[in-house]
C-alpha positions in Angstrom: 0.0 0.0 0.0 1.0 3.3 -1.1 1.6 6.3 1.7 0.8 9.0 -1.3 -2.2 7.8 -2.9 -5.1 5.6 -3.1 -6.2 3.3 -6.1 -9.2 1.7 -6.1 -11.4 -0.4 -9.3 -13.6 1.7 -11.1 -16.6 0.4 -10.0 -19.1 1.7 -7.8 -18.0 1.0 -5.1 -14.3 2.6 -5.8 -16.8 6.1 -7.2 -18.4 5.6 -3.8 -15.1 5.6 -2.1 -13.2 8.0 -3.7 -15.6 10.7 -5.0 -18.5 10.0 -2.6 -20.8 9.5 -6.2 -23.6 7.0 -5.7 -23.8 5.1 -9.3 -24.8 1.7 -7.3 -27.9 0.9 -9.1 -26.9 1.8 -12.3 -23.1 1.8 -12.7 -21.4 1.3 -15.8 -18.4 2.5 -17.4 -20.1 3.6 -20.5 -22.3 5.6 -18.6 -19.7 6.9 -16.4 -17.5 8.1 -19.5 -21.0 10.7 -19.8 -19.1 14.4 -19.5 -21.7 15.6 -17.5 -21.0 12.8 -14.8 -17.4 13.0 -15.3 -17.8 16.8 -14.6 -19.9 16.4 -11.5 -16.2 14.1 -10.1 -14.7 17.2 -10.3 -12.6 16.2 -12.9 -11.5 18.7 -15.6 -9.3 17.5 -18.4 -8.9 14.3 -20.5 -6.4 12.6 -22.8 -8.1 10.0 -25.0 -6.4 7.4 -26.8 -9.1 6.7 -29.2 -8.7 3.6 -32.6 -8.7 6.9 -34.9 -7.5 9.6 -33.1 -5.7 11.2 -29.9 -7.8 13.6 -27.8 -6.4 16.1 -25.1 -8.8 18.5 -24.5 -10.9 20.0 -21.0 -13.7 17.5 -20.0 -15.9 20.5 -21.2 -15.3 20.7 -24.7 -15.3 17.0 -26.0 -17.5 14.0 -26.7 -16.4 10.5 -25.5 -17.0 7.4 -27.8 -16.7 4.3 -25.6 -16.8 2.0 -28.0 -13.5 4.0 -30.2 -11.4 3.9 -26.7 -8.2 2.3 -26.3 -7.3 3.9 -23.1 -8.4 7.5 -21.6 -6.7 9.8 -18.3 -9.6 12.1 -17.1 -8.0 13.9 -14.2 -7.8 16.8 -12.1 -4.6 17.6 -10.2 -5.4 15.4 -7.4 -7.4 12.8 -8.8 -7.5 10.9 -12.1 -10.2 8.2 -13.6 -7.9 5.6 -15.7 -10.4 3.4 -18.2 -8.6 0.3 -20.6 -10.0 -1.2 -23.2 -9.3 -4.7 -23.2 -10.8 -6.7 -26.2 -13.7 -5.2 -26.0 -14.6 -4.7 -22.4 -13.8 -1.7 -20.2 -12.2 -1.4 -17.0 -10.0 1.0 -14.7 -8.8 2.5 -12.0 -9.5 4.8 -9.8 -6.7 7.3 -8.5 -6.3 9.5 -5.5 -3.4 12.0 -3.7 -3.4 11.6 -0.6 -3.4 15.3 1.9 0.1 16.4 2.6 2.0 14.8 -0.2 4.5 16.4 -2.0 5.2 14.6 -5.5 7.6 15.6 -7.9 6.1 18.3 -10.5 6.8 18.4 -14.0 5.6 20.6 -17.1 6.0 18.6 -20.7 5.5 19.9 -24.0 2.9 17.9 -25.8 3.4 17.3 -29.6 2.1 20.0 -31.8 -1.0 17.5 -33.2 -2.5 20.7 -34.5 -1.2 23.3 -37.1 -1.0 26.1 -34.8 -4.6 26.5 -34.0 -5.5 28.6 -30.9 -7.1 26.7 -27.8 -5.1 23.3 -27.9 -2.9 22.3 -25.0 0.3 22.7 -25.5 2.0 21.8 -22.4 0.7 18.9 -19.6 1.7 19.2 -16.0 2.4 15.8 -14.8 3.2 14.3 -11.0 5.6 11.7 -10.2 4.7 9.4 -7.0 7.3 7.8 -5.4 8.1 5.1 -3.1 10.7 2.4 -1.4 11.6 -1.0 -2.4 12.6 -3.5 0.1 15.5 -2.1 0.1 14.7 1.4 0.7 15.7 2.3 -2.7 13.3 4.9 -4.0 11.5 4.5 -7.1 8.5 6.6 -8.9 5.2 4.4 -8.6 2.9 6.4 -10.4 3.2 9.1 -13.2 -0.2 10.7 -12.9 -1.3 13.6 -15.9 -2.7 16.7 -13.5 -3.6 19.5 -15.5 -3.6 20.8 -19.1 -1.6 24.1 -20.4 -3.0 26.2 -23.1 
């Protein structure tokens, strides 16, 4: 177990947990991926690997196809939803910082997918989680995206 952050299943229980989002009755990750739902997390930007194209946009502005996922980050800088598509079927994971944590910060320049068109991102903050081995050697356990920079 992790001192810096929680990860749970995306299920509804994990929502539950996490976010404190009651989907219990009707929980599903298609339903889930709704922006409006997404939104009401709290969570404000997304990168999409989709079969046809690559998406990083704000929650806000975008349309999510389930069925065109590979894999898709919708975060926030303390939490992030993580959904797979595995031959077909849909799954994640569910991550949260932990209070008082101090990860390493980083800004990257994203690949310019887009001829120089105003509103893309063009920069991604991403955190780095680390922990100890066995041998209290430390090692980054989790590279979480945190915020979008346009």
């Amino acid at each position: 177990m992790n001192k810096n952050y929680y990860i749970r299943k995306l299920d509804a229980k994990g929502l539950e947990e996490v976010f404190g989002y009651n989907l219990q009755d009707m929980f599903s990750i298609t339903r889930l991926l709704d922006s409006n739902i997404i939104k009401e997390q709290g969570l404000l930007d997304a990168i999409i690997y989709n079969y046809d194209s690559v998406i990083s946009d704000r929650i806000s502005k975008i349309e999510i196809d389930a069925e065109n996922i590979i894999e898709a980050r919708l975060f926030n800088d303390n939490s992030e939803i993580r959904v797979f598509n595995d031959e077909s079927i849909l799954s994640g994971i569910i991550f949260s910082q932990k209070e008082n944590v101090n990860p390493i910060i980083q800004e990257v320049i994203l690949y310019p997918r887009y001829k120089e068109e105003a509103g893309h991102a063009k920069k991604l903050k991403i955190k780095k989680y680390f922990d100890y081995d066995e041998d209290n050697q430390a090692f980054i356990s989790y590279i979480k995206p945190s915020r979008l920079i346009f």
